[in-house]
C-alpha positions in Angstrom: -51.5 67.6 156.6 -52.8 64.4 157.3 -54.2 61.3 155.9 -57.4 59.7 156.1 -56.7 56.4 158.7 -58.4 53.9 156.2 -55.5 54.8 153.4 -53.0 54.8 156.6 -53.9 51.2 157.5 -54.5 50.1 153.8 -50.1 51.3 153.2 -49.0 50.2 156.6 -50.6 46.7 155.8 -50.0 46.6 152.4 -45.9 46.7 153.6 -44.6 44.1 155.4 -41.8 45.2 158.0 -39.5 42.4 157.8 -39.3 42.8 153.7 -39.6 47.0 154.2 -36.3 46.4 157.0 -34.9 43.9 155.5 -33.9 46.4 152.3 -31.9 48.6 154.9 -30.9 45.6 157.5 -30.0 42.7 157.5 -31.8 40.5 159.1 -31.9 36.8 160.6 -35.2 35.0 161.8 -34.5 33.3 165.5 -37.4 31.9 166.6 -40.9 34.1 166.2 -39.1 36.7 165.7 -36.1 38.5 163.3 -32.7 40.3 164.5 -30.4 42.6 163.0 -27.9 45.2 163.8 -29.6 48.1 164.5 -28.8 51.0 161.7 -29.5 53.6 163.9 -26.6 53.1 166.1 -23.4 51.5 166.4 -23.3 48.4 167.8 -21.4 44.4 167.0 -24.6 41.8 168.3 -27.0 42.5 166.5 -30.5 43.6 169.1 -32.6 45.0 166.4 -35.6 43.3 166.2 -38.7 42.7 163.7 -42.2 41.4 165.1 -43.8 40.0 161.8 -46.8 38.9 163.7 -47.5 42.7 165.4 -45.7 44.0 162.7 -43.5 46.4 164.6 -39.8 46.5 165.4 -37.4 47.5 168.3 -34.2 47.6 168.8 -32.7 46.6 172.7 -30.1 48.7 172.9 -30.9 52.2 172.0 -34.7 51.8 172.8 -35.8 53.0 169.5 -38.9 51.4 168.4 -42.1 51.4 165.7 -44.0 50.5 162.7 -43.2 50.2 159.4 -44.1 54.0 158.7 -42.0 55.2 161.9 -39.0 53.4 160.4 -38.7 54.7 157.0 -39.2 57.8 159.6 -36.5 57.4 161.0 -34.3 55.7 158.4 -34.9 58.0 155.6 -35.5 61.3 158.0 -39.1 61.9 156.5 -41.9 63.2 157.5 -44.7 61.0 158.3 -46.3 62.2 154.8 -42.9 61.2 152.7 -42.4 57.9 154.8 -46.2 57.1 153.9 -45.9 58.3 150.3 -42.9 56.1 150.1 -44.2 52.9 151.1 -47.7 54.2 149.2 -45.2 54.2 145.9 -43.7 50.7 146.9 -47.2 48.9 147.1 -48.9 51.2 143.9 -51.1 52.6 145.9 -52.2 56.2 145.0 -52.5 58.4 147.9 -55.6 60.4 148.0 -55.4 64.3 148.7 -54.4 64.8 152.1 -56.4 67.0 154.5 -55.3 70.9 154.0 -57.0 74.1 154.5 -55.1 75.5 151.7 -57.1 77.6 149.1 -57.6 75.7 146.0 -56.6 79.1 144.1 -53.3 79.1 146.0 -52.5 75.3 145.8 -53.0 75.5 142.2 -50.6 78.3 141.9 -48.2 76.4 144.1 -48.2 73.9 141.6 -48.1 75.9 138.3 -44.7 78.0 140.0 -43.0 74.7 140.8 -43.5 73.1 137.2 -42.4 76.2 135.9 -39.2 76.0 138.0 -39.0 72.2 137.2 -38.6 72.8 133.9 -36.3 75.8 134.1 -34.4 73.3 135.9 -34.1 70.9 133.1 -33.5 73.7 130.6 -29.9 75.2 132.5 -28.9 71.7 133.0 -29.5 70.3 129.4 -27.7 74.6 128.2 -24.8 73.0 130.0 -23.6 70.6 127.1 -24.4 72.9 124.5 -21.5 75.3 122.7 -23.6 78.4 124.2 -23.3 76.6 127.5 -18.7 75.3 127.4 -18.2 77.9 129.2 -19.9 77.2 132.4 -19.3 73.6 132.0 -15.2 74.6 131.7 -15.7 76.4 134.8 -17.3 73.3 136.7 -15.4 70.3 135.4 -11.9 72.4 135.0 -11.8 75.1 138.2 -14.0 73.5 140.5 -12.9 70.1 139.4 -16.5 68.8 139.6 -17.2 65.3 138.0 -20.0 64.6 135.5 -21.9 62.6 138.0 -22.1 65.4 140.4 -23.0 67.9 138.2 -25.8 65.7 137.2 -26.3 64.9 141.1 -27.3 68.3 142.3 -28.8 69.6 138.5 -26.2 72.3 137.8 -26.7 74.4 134.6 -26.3 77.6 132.7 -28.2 80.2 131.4 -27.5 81.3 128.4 -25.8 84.4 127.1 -28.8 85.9 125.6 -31.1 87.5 128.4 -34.3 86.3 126.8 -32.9 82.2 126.1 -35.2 80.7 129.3 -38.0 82.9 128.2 -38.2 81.5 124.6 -38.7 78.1 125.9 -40.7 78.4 128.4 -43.4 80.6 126.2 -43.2 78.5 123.4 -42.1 75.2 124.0 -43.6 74.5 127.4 -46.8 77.1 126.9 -46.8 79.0 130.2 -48.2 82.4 129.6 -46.6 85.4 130.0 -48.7 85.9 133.8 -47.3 82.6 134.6 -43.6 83.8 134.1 -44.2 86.9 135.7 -45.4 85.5 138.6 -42.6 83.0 139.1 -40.1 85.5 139.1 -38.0 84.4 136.4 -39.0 87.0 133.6 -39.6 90.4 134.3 -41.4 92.2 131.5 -40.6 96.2 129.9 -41.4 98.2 126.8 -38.1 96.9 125.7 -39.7 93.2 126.5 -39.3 90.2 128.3 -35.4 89.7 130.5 -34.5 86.5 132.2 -33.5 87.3 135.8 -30.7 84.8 135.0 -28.2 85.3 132.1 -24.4 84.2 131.6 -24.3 82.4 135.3 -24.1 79.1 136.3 -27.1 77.6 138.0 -27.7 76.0 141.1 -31.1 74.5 141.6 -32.5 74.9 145.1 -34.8 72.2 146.3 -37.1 71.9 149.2 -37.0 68.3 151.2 -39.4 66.8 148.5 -36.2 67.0 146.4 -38.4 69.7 144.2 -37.0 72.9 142.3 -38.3 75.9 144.3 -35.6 78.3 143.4 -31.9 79.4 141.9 -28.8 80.5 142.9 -26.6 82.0 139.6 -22.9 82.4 139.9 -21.9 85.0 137.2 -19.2 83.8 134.7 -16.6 86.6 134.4 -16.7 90.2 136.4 -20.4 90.9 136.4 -22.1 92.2 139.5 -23.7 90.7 141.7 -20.7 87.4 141.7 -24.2 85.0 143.2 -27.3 85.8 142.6 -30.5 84.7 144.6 -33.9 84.1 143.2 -36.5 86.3 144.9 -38.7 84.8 147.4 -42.1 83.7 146.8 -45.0 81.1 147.0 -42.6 78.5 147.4 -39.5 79.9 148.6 -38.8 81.4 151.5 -34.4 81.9 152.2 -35.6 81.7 155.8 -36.4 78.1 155.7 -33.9 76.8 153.0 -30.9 75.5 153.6 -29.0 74.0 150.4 -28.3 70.6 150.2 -30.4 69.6 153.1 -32.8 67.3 150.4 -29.5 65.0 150.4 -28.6 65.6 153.6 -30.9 64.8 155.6 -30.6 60.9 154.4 -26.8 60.8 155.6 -26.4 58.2 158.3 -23.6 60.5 160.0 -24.3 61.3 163.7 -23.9 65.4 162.8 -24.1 68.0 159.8 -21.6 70.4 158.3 -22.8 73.7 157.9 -20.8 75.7 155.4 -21.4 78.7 153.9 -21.9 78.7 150.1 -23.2 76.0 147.3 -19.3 74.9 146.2 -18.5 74.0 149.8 -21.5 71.9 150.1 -21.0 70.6 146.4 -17.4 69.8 147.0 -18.1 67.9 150.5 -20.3 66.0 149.0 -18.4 64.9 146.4 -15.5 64.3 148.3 -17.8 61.8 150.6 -19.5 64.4 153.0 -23.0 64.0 152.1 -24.3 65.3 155.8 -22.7 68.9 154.3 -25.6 72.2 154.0 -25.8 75.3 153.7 -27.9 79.1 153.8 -28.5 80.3 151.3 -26.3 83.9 151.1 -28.4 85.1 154.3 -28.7 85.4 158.1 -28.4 82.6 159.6 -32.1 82.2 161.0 -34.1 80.3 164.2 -35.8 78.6 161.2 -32.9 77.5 160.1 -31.5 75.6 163.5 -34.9 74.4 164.0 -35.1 72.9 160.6 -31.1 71.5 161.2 -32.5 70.1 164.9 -35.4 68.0 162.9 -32.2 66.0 161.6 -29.5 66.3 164.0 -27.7 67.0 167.5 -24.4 68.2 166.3 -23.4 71.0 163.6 -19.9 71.5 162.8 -19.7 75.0 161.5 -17.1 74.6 158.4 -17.5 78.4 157.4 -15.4 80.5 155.6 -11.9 81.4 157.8 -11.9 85.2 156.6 -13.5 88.1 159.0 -16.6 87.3 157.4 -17.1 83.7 158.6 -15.9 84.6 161.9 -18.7 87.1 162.0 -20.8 84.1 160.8 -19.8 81.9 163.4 -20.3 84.0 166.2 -23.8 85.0 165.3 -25.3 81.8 164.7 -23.4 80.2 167.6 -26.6 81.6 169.9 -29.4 80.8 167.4 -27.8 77.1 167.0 -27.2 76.4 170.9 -31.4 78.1 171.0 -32.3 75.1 168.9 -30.7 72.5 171.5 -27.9 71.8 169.5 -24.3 70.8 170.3 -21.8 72.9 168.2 -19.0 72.6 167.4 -16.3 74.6 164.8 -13.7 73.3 162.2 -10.8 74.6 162.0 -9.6 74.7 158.3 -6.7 77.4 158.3 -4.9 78.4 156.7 -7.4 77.3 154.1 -10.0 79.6 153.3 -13.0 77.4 153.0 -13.8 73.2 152.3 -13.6 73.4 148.9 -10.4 75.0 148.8 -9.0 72.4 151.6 -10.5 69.6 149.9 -8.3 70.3 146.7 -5.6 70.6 148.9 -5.1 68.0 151.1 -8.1 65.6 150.0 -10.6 63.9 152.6 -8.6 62.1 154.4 -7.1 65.3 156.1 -10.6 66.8 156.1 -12.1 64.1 158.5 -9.2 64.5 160.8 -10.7 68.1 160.7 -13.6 66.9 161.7 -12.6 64.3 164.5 -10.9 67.7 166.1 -13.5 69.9 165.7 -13.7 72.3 169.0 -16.1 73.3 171.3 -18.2 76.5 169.0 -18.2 78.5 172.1 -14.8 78.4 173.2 -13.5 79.0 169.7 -15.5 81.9 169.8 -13.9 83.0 172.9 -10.2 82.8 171.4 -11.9 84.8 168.1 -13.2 87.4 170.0 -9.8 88.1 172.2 -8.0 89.0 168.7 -10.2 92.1 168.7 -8.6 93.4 171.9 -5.2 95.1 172.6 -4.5 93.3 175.7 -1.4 95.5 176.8 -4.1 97.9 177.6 -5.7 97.2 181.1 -8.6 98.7 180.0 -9.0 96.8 176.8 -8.8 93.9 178.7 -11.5 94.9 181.4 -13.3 95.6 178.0 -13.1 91.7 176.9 -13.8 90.1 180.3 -17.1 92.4 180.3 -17.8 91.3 176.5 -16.9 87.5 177.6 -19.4 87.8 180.7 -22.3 89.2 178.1 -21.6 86.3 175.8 -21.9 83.6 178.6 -25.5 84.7 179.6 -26.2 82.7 176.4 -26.3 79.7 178.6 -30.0 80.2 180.6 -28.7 76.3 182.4 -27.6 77.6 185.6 -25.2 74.4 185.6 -24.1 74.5 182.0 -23.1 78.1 182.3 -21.4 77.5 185.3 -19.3 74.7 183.5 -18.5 77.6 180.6 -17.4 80.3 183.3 -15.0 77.7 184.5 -14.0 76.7 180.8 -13.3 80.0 179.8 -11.6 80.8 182.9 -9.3 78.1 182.5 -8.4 79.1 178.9 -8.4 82.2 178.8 -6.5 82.8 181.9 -9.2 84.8 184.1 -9.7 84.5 187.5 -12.8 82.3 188.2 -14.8 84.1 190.8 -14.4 87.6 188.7 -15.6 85.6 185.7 -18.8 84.3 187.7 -19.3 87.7 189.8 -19.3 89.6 186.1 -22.0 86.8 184.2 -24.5 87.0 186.8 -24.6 90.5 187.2 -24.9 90.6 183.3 -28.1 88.4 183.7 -29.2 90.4 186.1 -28.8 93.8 184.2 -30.7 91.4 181.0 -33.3 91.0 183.5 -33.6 94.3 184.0 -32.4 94.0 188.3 -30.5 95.9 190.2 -27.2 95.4 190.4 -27.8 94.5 194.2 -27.7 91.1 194.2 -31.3 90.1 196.3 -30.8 87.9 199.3 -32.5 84.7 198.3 -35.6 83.4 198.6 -36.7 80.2 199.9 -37.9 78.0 196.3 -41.1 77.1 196.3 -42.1 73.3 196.7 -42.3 71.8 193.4 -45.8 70.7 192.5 -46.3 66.7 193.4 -46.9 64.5 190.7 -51.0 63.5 190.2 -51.6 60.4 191.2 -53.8 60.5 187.9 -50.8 61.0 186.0 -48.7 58.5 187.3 -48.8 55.7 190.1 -44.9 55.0 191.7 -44.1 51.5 190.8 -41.0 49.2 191.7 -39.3 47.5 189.4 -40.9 44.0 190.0 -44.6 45.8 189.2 -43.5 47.9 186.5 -42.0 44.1 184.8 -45.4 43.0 185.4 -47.2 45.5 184.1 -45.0 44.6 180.5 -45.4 41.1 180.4 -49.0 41.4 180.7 -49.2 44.2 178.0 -46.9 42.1 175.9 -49.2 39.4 176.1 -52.3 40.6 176.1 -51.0 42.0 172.5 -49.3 38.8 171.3 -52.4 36.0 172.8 -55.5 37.6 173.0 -57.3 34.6 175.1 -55.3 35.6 178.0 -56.9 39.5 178.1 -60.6 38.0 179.9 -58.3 36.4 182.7 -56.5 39.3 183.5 -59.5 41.4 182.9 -61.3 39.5 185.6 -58.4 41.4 188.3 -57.2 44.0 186.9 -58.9 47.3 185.2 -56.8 50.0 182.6 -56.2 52.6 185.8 -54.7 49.8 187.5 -52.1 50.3 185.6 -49.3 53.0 186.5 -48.8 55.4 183.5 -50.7 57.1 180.9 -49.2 55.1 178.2 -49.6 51.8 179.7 -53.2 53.2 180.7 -54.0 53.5 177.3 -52.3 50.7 175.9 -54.6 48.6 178.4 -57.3 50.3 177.8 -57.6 49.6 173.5 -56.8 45.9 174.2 -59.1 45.2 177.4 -62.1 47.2 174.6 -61.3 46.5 170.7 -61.3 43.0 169.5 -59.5 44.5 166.4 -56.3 45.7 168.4 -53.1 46.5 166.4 -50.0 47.4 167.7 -48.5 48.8 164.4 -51.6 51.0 164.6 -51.6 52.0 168.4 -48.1 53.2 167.1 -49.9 55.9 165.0 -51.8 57.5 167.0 -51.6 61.5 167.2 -51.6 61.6 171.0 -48.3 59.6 171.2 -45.3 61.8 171.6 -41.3 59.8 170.2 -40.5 58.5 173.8 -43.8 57.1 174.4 -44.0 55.4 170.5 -40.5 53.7 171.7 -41.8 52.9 175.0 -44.2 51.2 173.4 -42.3 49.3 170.8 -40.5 47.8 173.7 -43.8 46.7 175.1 -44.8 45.4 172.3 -41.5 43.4 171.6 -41.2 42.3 174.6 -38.9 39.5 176.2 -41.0 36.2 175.8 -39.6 33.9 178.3 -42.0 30.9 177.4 -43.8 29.2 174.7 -45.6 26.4 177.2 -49.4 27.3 177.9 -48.9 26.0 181.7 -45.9 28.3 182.7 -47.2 31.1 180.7 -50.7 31.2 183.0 -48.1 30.6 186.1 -46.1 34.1 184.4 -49.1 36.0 184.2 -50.9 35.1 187.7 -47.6 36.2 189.1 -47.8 39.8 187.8 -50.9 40.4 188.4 -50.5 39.5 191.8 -47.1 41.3 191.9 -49.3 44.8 190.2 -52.3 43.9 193.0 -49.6 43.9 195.8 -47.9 47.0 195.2 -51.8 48.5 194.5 -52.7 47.4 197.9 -49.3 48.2 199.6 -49.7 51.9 198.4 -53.4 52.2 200.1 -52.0 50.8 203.5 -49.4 53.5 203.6 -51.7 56.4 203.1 -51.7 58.1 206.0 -55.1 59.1 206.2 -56.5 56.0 205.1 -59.8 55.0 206.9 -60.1 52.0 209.0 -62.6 50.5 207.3 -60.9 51.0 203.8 -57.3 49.5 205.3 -59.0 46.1 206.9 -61.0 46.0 203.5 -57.4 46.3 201.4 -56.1 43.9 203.6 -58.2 41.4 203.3 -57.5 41.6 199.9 -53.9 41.3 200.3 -54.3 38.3 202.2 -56.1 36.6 199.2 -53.6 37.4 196.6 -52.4 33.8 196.8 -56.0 32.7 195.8 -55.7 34.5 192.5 -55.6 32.3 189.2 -55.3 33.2 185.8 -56.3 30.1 183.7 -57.0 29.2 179.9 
């Protein structure tokens, strides 16, 4: 989905950084420029800084860098659609239909199932404070010692005792048809009649990242069968790629998340101050799911239950986390059963030491799995180190795996070289080898670099090739000087090709909207917010010129430097460079 680039520009200049950052940051001005502490790491001088003129910011000491749209990006952890409807909503502007190839049948069924749930929604929550509806709010505020606020917080409700209450108003008050209700899942219909899917439980609205209803999860108040009940999946919900809580997550400013395993262990974290807390939704955990965590985070603490069952839980998604590039790591709760229940205990104090011990997923995993083994029996134990090996060819990292065979060794009390011998004859029996191990073969020579790609530059050129960039951005009268030396290829990577090449062409350059553009992957957007910010080391006309003749004669020289080293440069085409050389002194970049 994507917006047209004429509303893009009209809400990026419709929001001016410094007043957009300075609602998160606080922020002083020094000179052209303002500085804060960065608020997306720690750090005591502040190195954050605001451009108002380019209207971009970028912070000096963790290199992070953008417009106004990439920070509530990164701030809020939005998609570029949220961030722009959010700073859309802050200027009143009223986004336009985005660019989808979804059917206009299918979108407008999308819609008509989410109002439905919507209003469900509000009708279990407001059942809550009605006599039909003291019993689930006993069971909230009394058992599960959940205050008013945080029932409101995450929309908890009830539905009714009568199987048809949800039905009633939805039919008549609200005026959805009968299809409608069908469709949504919520009603089923039978010659006896309509019958909520929900009845006597406790709700738990589940909401996508848009913070919108697009399912329920229904605890059942006394012995009934099933204890939680799941809403079925559909147009709008899929378990798969869903993981409760994540809506309030994913704007906690905590460096990792808490995965637990049911709604009253994230409800309970949350409450007690864990707000980075989430949750799957009664299911396998899923690549979907660790992808979705990895759009948020590098860390997940597993905080599962501590019976057999969230063992199990830990060891499966252990793989399917560390797939997703993500550090894990398991808390250890016992002899608690699960947050919730620890919370009430000891309070959250005790549970962030917890945390700030959390160990290594893998390893944990490793003392877990040694409990199913009777290891007075020589070969039960053979058994384990065999089951041990198949585990570590989770780690594909020849080095990282390595580093886990010598972990586990250590730990566990196995001889290192059996340990090794064992994993790699597991990877190759994955592989589908022999269990000969093949002499080896001499490795191939690794591709060189295109000299289209990138051009090697010392540090001195590669300084020059930013101060020029810098201030071709922030003076454009200097950019026919340079231009008269210096073409976009002259300079040594892609980015800084391009970045050359839009201000040497447009006479309408914008940094803040370079910083936009589809082609630019997260490093380069922060490379080029450092460009762009820069280090401005003069404000007088003269010693600027003097500043930029000097790079460009620094950038020439390495340009011409690189030519006479080829080795099969031609004689004519090495006196020609070097006769260039010679005149770099003669070079003079003037207002």
């Amino acid at each position: 989905m994507r917006y047209d680039e004429s509303i893009i520009e009209q809400v990026r200049e419709a929001n001016d950084i410094v007043s957009v950052v300075g609602q998160y940051v606080k922020l002083e001005k020094k000179g052209a420029n303002y500085f804060g502490l960065c608020p997306f790491h720690n750090e005591k001088t502040g190195s954050f800084s605001v451009n108002p003129k380019l209207q971009i910011y970028y912070c000096f000491g963790c290199n992070k860098g953008g417009n106004v749209i990439s920070f509530i990006m990164e701030y809020e952890n939005a998609s570029f659609p949220e961030a722009l409807k959010i700073l859309a909503d802050r200027a009143h502007i009223s986004l336009p239909a985005a660019d989808t190839y979804e059917d206009p049948a299918e979108k407008k069924k999308r819609e008509r199932m989410l109002a439905i749930y919507k209003d469900a929604a509000y009708f279990y929550h407001d059942s809550l404070y009605t006599p039909d509806g003291s019993q689930g709010l006993k069971y909230l505020m009394e058992k599960r010692r959940l205050s008013k606020a945080t029932i409101t917080h995450f929309g908890l409700g009830y539905s009714g005792k009568f199987s048809d209450g949800i039905y009633q108003y939805l039919k008549h008050a609200k005026g959805y048809s009968d299809n409608d209700l069908k469709e949504s899942g919520l009603i089923s219909f039978s010659e006896k009649g309509p019958k909520c899917m929900f009845w006597n439980r406790v709700m738990f609205p589940i909401m996508d990242l848009n913070n919108r209803v697009i399912g329920f999860g229904g605890r059942v108040m006394g012995d009934g069968e099933p204890k939680y009940l799941n809403s079925h999946e559909s147009l709008i919900f899929n378990k798969s790629n869903v993981l409760y809580g994540l809506n309030f997550a994913k704007k906690s400013r905590e460096k990792f998340l808490l995965l637990c395993e049911g709604y009253m262990d994230v409800i309970s974290l949350h409450q007690a101050g864990f707000t980075n807390a989430v949750a799957s939704l009664g299911t396998a955990f899923t690549d979907s799911h660790a992808r979705l965590l990895k759009r948020y985070t590098d860390t997940v603490i597993l905080t599962q239950d501590s019976d057999a069952a969230g063992v199990r839980a830990r060891m499966r998604s252990f793989p399917i986390l560390h797939g997703a590039g993500l550090k894990v790591k398991v808390l250890d709760m016992g002899p608690y059963k699960d947050p919730d229940e620890f919370i009430k205990a000891n309070g959250p104090d005790a549970y962030r030491e917890c945390i700030d011990k959390a160990r290594n997923a893998f390893l944990y995993n490793m003392d877990m799995l040694k409990q199913e083994y009777d290891l007075t029996d020589p070969a039960k134990v053979t058994d384990l180190y065999r089951r041990i090996a198949r585990e570590l060819t989770v780690f594909t990292d020849k080095i990282e795996r390595d580093n886990y065979v010598k972990a586990v060794s250590r730990e566990q009390n196995i001889d290192y070289d059996s340990l090794h011998e064992l994993t790699e004859r597991e990877i190759l029996n994955s592989q589908g080898m022999s269990r000969t191990v093949m002499p080896m073969q001499p490795a191939a020579p690794a591709p060189k670099e295109s000299e289209s790609e990138r051009r090697k530059t010392s540090g001195r050129a590669g300084r020059s090739e930013d101060i020029l960039l810098y201030w071709m951005s922030e003076r454009k009268e200097v950019i026919p000087g340079i231009c008269a030396y210096l073409k976009p290829e002259d300079f040594s990577t892609p980015l800084k090709r391009k970045i050359a090449q839009q201000l040497m062409t447009s006479s309408d350059f914008c940094a803040a909207a370079f910083l936009d553009r589809e082609d630019l992957n997260e490093e380069e957007q922060s490379e080029a917010g450092r460009i762009f910010a820069g280090t401005p080391v003069t404000t007088d006309d003269d010693d600027l010129y003097k500043i930029l003749t000097e790079a460009v004669r620094n950038i020439l020289k390495e340009i011409y430097d690189g030519i006479l080293h080829e080795r099969n440069v031609s004689a004519e085409k090495f006196q020609e460079t070097l006769l260039k050389k010679s005149g770099l002194q003669n070079i003079r970049i003037t207002q």
